[in-house]
N, C-alpha and C positions, 0 to 999 in steps of 0.2 A: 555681293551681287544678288538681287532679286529676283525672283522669276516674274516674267510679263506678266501684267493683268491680263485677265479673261475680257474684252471689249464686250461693251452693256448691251444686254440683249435689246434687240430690235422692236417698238413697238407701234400697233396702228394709228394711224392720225386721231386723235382723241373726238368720239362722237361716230368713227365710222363704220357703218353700218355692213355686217359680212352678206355678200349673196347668201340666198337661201338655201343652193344644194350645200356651199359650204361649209354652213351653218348646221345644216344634215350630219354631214358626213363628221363633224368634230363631233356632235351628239352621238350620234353613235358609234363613235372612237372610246367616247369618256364612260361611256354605257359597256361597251366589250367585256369580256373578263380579263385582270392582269395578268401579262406574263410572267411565267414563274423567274425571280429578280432582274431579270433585262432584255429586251429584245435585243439586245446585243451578242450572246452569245450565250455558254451555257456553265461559263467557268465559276461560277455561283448559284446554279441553280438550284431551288429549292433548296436540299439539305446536305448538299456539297459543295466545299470551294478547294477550289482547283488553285496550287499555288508553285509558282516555277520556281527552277532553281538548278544550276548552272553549275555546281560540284557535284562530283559525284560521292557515293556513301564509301568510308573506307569497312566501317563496319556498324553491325549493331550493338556490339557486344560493350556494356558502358566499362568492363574494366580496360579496356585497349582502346578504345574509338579517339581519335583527335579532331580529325578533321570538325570544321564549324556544323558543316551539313547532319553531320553526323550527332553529334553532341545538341542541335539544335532538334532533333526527333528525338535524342532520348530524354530531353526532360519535358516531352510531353508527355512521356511511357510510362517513367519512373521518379517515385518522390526521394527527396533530399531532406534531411531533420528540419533546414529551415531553406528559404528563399528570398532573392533580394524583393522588397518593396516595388508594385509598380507605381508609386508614387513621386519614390525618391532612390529608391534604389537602398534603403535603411535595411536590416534582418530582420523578416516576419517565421512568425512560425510556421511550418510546415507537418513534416512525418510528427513533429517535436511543437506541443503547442507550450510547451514552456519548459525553465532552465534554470540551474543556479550553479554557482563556483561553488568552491572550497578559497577560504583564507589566499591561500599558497597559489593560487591558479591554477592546480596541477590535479584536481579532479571536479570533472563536470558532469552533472546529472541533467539529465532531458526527462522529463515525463512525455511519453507516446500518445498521441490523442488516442482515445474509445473507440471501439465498433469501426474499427477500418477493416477493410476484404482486401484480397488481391483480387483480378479482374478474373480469378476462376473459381472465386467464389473463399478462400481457402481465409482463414484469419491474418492479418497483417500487423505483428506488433514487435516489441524490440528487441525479440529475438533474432529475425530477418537483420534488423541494421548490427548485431554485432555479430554474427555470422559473416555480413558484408564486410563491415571495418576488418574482423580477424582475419577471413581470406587475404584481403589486401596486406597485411603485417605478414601473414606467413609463405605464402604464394607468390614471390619474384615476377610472374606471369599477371599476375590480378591486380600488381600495383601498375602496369605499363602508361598508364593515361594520368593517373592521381596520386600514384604513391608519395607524392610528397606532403599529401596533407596527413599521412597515416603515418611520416618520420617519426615522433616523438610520441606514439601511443605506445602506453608499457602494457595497457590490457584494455579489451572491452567485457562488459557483460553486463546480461540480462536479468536483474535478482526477481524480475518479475516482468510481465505481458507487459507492461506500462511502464516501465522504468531499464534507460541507458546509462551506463555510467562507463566512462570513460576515463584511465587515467594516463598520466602525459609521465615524462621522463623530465621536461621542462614545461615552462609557459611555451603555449600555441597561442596568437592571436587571430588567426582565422579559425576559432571555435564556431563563429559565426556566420561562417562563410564557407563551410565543408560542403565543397561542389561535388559531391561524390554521390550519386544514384544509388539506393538500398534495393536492393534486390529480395525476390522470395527466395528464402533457402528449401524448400521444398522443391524447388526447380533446379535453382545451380549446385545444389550439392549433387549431383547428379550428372552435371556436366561433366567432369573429368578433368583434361587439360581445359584450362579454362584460357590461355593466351592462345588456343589452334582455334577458340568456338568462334562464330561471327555470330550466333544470333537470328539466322534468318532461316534454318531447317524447320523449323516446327510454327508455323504459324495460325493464329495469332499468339503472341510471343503474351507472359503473364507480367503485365503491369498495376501497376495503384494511381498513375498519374489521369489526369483528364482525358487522352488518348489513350489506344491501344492500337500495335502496330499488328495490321491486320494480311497486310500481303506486300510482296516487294519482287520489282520485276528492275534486276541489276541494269544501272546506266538510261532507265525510262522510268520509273514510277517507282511512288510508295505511297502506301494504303496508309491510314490510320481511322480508325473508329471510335468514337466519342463512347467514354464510360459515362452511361449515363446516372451510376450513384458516384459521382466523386462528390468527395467530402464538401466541395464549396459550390456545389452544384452541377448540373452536366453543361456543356458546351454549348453554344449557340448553333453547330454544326453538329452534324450527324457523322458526317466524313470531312479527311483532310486529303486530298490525294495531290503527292509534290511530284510534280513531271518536270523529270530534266529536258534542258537545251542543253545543245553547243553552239549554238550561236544565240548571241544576245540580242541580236534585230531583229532575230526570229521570235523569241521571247516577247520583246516589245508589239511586234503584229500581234503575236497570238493576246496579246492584254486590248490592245482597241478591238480586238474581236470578239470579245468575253470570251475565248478559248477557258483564259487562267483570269485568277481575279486578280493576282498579285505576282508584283517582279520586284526584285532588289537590285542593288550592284549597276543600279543606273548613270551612263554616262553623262556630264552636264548637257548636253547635246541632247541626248534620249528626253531625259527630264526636262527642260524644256519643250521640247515640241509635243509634250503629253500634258504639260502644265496650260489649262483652260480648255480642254475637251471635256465636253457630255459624259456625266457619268465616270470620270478619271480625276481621282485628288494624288496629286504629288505630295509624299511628305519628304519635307530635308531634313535630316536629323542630326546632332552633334556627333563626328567621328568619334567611336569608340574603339575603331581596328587603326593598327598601322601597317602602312604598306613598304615595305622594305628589304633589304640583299644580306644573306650571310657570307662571308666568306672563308675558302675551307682553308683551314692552317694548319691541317696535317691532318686527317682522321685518324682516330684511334681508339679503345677500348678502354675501360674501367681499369682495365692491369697495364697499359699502354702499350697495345698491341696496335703498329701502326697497317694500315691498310686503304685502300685505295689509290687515285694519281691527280692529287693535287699540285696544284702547281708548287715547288720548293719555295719563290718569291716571296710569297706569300706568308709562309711564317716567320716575314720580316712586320715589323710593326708600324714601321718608316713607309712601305709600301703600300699597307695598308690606310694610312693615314692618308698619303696621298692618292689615293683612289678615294677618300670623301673632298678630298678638297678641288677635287675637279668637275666634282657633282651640282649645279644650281641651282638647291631647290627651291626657292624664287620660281624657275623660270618653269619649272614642274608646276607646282602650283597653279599658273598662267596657262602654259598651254598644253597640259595633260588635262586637269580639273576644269580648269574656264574658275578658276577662283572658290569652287566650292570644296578648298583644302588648307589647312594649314599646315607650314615646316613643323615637321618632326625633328628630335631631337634628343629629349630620352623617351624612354619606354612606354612612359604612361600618359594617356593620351590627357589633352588640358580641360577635358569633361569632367575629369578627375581632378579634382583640384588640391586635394589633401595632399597626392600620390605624383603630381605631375613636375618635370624638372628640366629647366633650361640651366646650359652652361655661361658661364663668365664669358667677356668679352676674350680675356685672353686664352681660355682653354678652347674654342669654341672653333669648329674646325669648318668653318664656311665657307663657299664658292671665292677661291684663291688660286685660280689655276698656276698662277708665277710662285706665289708659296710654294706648291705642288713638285712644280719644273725643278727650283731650289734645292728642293728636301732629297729627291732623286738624284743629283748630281753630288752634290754632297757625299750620298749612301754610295756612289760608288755606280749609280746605273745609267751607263753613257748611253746615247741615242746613238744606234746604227745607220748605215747608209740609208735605208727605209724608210727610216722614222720611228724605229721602235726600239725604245730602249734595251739592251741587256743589262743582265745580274754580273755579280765579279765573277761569278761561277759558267760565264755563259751562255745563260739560259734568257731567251729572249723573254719579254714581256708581252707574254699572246695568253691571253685569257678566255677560256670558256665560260659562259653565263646561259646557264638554263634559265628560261622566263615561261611560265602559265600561258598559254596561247588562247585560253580562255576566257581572258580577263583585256578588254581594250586598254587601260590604265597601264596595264602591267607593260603591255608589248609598246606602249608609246613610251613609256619610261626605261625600256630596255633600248629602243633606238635610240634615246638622246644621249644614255649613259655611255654606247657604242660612238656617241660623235665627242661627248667630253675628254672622254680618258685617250682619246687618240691624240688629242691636243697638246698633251703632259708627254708622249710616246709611249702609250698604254694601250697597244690591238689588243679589242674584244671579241667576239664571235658570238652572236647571239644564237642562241639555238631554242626555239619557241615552239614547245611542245607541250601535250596534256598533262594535268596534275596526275596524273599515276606515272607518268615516265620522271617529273619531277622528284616523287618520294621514293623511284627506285633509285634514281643516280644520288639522292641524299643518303639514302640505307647504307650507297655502297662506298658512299665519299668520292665517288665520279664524277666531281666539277670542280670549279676554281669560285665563282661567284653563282649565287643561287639564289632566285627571287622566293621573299617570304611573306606574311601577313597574320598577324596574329589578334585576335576579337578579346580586348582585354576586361577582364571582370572590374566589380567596383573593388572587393581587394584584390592588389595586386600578387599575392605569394605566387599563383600560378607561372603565371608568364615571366614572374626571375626564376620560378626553379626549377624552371628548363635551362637553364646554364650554367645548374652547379656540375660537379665532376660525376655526382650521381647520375646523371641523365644522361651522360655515355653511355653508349652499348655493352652489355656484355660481353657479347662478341658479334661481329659483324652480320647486318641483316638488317637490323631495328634499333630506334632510339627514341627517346621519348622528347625529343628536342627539336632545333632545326643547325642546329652548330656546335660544332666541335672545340666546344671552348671550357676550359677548366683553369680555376686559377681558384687559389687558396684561400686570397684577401677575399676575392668575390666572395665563396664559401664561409668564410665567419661572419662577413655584412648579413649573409643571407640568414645564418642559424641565430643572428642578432635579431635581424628584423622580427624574425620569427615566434621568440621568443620576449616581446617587449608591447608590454597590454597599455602603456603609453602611448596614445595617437600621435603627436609629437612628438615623441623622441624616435618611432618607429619608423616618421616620413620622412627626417633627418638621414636616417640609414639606406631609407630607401631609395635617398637620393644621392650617396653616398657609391651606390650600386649601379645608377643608371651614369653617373659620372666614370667610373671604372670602365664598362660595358662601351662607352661613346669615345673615351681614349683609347682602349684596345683595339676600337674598329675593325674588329671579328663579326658582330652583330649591327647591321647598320641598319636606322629607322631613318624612312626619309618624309615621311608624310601622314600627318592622319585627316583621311577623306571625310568629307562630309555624306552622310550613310543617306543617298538618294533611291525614293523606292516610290511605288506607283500601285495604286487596289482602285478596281470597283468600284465607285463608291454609289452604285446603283444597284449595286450586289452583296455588299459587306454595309452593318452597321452599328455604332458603337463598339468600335473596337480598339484596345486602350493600347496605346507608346508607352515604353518605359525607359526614361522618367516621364512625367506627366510634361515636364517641360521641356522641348529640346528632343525627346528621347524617340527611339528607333520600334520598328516591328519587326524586323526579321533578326532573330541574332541575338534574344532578349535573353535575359537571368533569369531565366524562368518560365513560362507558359500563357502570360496573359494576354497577349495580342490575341492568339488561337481560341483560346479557351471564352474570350468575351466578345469575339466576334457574332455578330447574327446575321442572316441573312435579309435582305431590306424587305421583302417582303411580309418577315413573318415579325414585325415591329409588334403587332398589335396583336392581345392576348389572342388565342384557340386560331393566328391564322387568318381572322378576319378584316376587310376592309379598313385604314386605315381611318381617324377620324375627316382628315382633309379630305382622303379619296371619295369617302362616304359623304361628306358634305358636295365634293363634287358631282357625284354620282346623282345624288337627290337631284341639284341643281338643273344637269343634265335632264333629269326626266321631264323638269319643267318646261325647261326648252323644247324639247322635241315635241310635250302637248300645245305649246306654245305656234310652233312653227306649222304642225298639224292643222292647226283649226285657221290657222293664217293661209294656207292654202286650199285648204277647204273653200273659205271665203271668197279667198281671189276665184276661186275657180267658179263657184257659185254667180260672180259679180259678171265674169266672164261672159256667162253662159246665159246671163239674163239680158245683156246689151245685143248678145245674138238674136235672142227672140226678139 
C-alpha cells in the first residue's frame, strides 16, 4: 500500500499578470528576514530539534537500561568499540578504529583511536573499555542489560592507552557487534552499587558520544547537548530535547505545529493524513521491531524458585499452541496496520535476511481456529456451560493479558486477540495500562499473557539471549528478559550460535532456535511493523536512515540520524542566505524598483490628464 500523492500545486493562467499591491506585498514577503527554520512552529528552531517520544526512560545507567527509549539516548552519550554502518548496517569502527584475531578466534586486539577526551575533558582510551568489559564479568549488577555479550570473556586488558585485548574462553561471533557502551572509569568507579545508580544525579552525565546528556525532567523531557569535538565532527544541532506524550494524537498536532520536529510509532492512519502537507516528509521504513505476547508458564528463578500467579493451564504446551492458532495474523495486518505490516513468525525480522526464519507448511501454527478447538478437546479441556473451557484440574480458562495502553497497535491487537481466543473457549480479560505497571507485573510474574516488542539488531545474539536460562532472575524483582522460559536444547543452539565465526552455519542454528522458541509458544511474534515516522522537513535537513535503503531514524544502531541532521536554515556555510533564497532575494529587489517607478509613472500620467 502506497501513501497518496501530494496533488500538483496550483498554478496561474500562464501570461497572468498579478495586481500591483500584490505584487508589493509578495516583494516584500521575499525581501523580509527568514524565520528561524519555520513559521510553523519552534520544534527546530535554530539550534534545537525538539523530538517526541512516547516511552518513558527506564534508566540512564547503560549497564541496566532496556527499554528502546532508553538505550536509544545512550548511544548518543556513549561510544561502542565499533558501530553498525549507516549505509548498510556492515561494522565500522568506532572507540576501536581497527582489529585483528588470533588463529584460534579466541584472542582479539582493538587498537583505540588517538586523542579522544571524555566530555569533561579527562583522556579516553582502553583503559575505560576494559574497566567497562571487567566490571561487567565480575559485577552480577553491571551485566543486567548486556552480560551476555561478556559470557565467554576469560580477561580484558589494557597493555597500553591504545590497545584492547580481549580474550574469550571460546569463539564469540559478535566481536563485531559488542552493543555494550564504554564508560569513563574515573566516573563509575566511584559509583558503588552500580545495578541501584540510574544515572541522572549528577548532571550533565560524562560522555564521548556526539551528545551529552545534559538535564532530565522524569516522564516530560530530556536534554542532550551536542559535543562539539566528537571525533567525526560535532552535530548539526546544538540541542536534542525528547518530550514525552501519552497520547499519540497529541504528539501528531504538536508535529503540524512545529511544537516537535519529529514522531515515530505512527499509525497507518496518522501517516497518512501527514503524507503531502507543507513542510512534513513521511518516511516508511522496513520493520526492524516485532510486536508480540509472552506467555507466563510458571515464573521462576535461576535455582527454580517458583513465584508469582500465573495461570497453572498454561504450562501446558497444547494450550499454549492453541492460543497461536486462534490468532489471524492476516487479518492483523489488515486491520490493525492498514497493510503497512508483515506476519511474523520467527524472531528475526525479514530486513534481516541472513537471520530471518519462516516455518514449514507443516510445522507452522496459522489462524486454524478448528485445529485449535481439536487440540483442546483432545488435552482433556471441555467447554463449560459459558463457553469457557476447563483444565482436568478445574481450573477454568480465563486469562489475563496486560497490553501497553500507549501504543494504538497494541490495544487494537489486544481486542481482536480477546474476540479469537473466546472462539476456541479461551476468556481473556484485557487489562491496558502504562508501560511501568506492564515491567512491574513481569518483575513479579503477575500475568498469564503479556504484550511485548522487541527492536532487533543487525546481529541477532541479543534478542535470543534473553531466553536462555541465564536471563532468569536471580530472585524475584528483575530480569533481563521478557519470559520465563528455560530449556536446555534452546541453551546449546544458543552457546552454538555463538560460538561459530561461519555466517552459514551460524544462521542454520539460528534458525534452528527460532523454530524451538515458535513450537514452545512461550514467546510469541505476531507482526513486524513497518517503522512509520514523520520530521520537519522545513526544519531538519540532510539527515541520514539507517540503512541507506529502506532504513529507519528513530531506533538506529547507532547515532546517525541525530548527529547529521541540520537545521534547514543553516544549509549554507556562516548561516547565510541560501544560494536560491539569495538569487530570490536579488530578484525581488528588482521588482519592487520595477513596480516603484511603474507607479511613480502611472501616477505622474495621472496627474498630467488632470491638468
Amino acid at each position: 500500500m502506497a501513501f497518496p500523492q501530494a496533488p500538483p500545486a496550483r498554478r496561474s493562467p500562464r501570461g497572468a499578470a498579478l495586481p500591483v499591491a500584490t505584487a508589493l506585498v509578495l516583494a516584500a514577503a521575499a525581501l523580509s528576514p527568514l524565520p528561524p527554520a519555520a513559521a510553523a512552529g519552534t520544534g527546530g528552531t535554530g539550534d534545537t530539534l525538539t523530538i517526541a517520544m512516547s516511552q518513558p526512560i527506564d534508566s540512564f545507567n547503560p549497564f541496566t537500561a532496556q527499554l528502546a527509549s532508553s538505550t536509544a539516548v545512550l548511544r548518543l552519550v556513549y561510544p561502542t568499540l565499533t558501530v553498525p554502518a549507516a549505509e548498510d548496517n556492515t561494522p565500522t569502527g568506532e572507540l576501536a578504529e581497527s582489529w585483528r584475531t588470533s588463529d584460534d578466534g579466541l584472542t582479539w586486539t582493538f587498537t583505540i583511536r588517538e586523542g579522544l577526551t571524555w566530555s569533561d575533558g579527562e583522556a579516553l582510551d582502553a583503559e575505560d573499555a576494559a574497566w567497562t568489559f571487567t566490571t561487567m564479568m565480575e559485577d552480577p549488577g553491571a551485566a543486567t542489560a548486556n552480560g551476555n555479550f561478556v559470557a565467554n570473556f576469560e580477561s580484558v586488558r589494557a597493555p597500553d592507552p591504545g590497545t584492547l585485548v580481549i580474550e574469550l574462553s571460546k569463539p564469540q561471533a559478535t566481536m563485531l557487534a559488542l552493543d555494550v557502551p564504554i564508560v569513563p572509569e574515573h566516573v563509575w568507579s566511584e559509583v558503588g552499587d552500580i545495578a541501584a545508580f540510574d544515572n541522572d544525579r549528577d548532571l550533565p552525565v560524562v560522555g564521548a558520544g556526539p551528545f551529552t546528556l545534559a538535564a532530565y525532567e522524569p516522564n516530560q523531557s530530556v536534554t542532550l547537548d551536542a559535543d562539539e569535538d566528537f571525533w567525526r565532527g560535532a552535530p548539526g544541532f546544538d540541542h536534542l530535547v525528547l518530550r514525552y506524550f501519552t497520547d499519540q494524537d497529541a504528539m501528531v498536532e504538536a508535529l503540524r505545529g512545529g511544537e516537535v520536529s519529529f514522531v515515530h510509532n505512527l499509525t497507518p492512519a496518522q501517516a497518512e493524513s501527514l503524507e503531502g502537507e507543507p513542510g512534513i516528509t513521511v518516511n516508511a521504513a522496513d520493520g526492524k521491531r516485532f510486536t508480540g505476547f509472552t506467555v507466563n508458564p510458571g515464573a521462576r528463578t535461576r535455582d527454580g524458585e517458583e513465584f508469582g500467579d500465573g495461570h497453572p493451564a498454561l504450562r501446558d504446551r497444547t494450550v499454549r499452541q492453541a492460543v497461536m492458532l486462534a490468532i489471524d495474523k492476516e487479518a492483523l495486518v489488515e486491520r490493525v496496520y492498514g497493510g503497512y505490516a508483515t506476519v511474523a513468525e520467527g524472531y528475526i525480522p525479514a530486513r534481516y535476511e541472513d537471520y530471518h526464519w519462516r516455518p514449514a507448511d507443516g510445522e507452522r501454527l496459522g489462524h486454524d481456529p478448528e485445529r485449535a478447538r481439536e487440540m483442546l478437546d483432545e488435552a482433556g479441556y471441555e467447554e463449560g456451560a459459558d463457553g469457557v473451557r476447563v483444565s482436568p484440574d478445574g481450573d477454568p480458562l480465563r486469562f489475563r493479558m496486560a497490553v501497553h495502553n500507549d501504543r494504538p497497535d497494541y490495544v487494537q491487537t489486544g481486542r481482536s486477540m480477546e474476540e479469537w481466543l473466546a472462539e476456541v473457549g479461551i476468556a481473556v480479560e484485557g487489562d491496558y495500562i502504562d508501560s511501568g505497571q506492564i515491567g512491574d507485573r513481569l518483575n513479579a510474574g503477575e500475568y498469564d499473557l503479556i504484550f511485548t516488542g522487541w527492536t532487533v539488531n543487525p546481529d541477532p545474539d541479543y534478542v535470543l539471549g534473553i531466553h536462555t536460562c541465564d536471563a532468569l532472575p536471580e530472585e524475584p524483582g528483575s530480569m533481563r528478559g521478557d519470559a520465563y522460559f528455560c530449556d536446555e536444547e534452546y541453551d546449546e543452539y544458543y552457546a552454538a550460535q555463538l560460538a561459530e565465526y561461519d555466517p552459514a552455519a551460524r544462521a542454520d542454528i539460528v534458525a534452528d532456535m527460532q523454530r524451538l522458541l515458535y513450537t514452545e509458544a512461550v514467546v510469541n511474534v505476531l507482526v513486524y511493523a513497518d517503522m512509520l515516522e514523520a520530521y520537519r522537513s522545513d526544519q531538519i535537513s540532510d539527515i541520514r536512515t539507517q540503512p541507506a535503503r529502506g532504513g529507519n531514524l528513530w531506533a538506529q544502531d547507532g547515532y546517525w540520524s541525530w548527529w547529521s541532521a541540520r537545521p534547514r536554515e543553516a544549509e549554507t556555510e556562516g548561516g547565510g542566505l541560501s544560494p536560491a533564497v539569495a538569487v530570490g532575494a536579488v530578484a525581488a529587489v528588482v521588482l519592487v524598483g520595477g513596480l516603484v517607478l511603474l507607479l511613480v509613472l502611472r501616477r505622474r500620467g495621472t496627474e498630467d490628464e488632470r491638468e
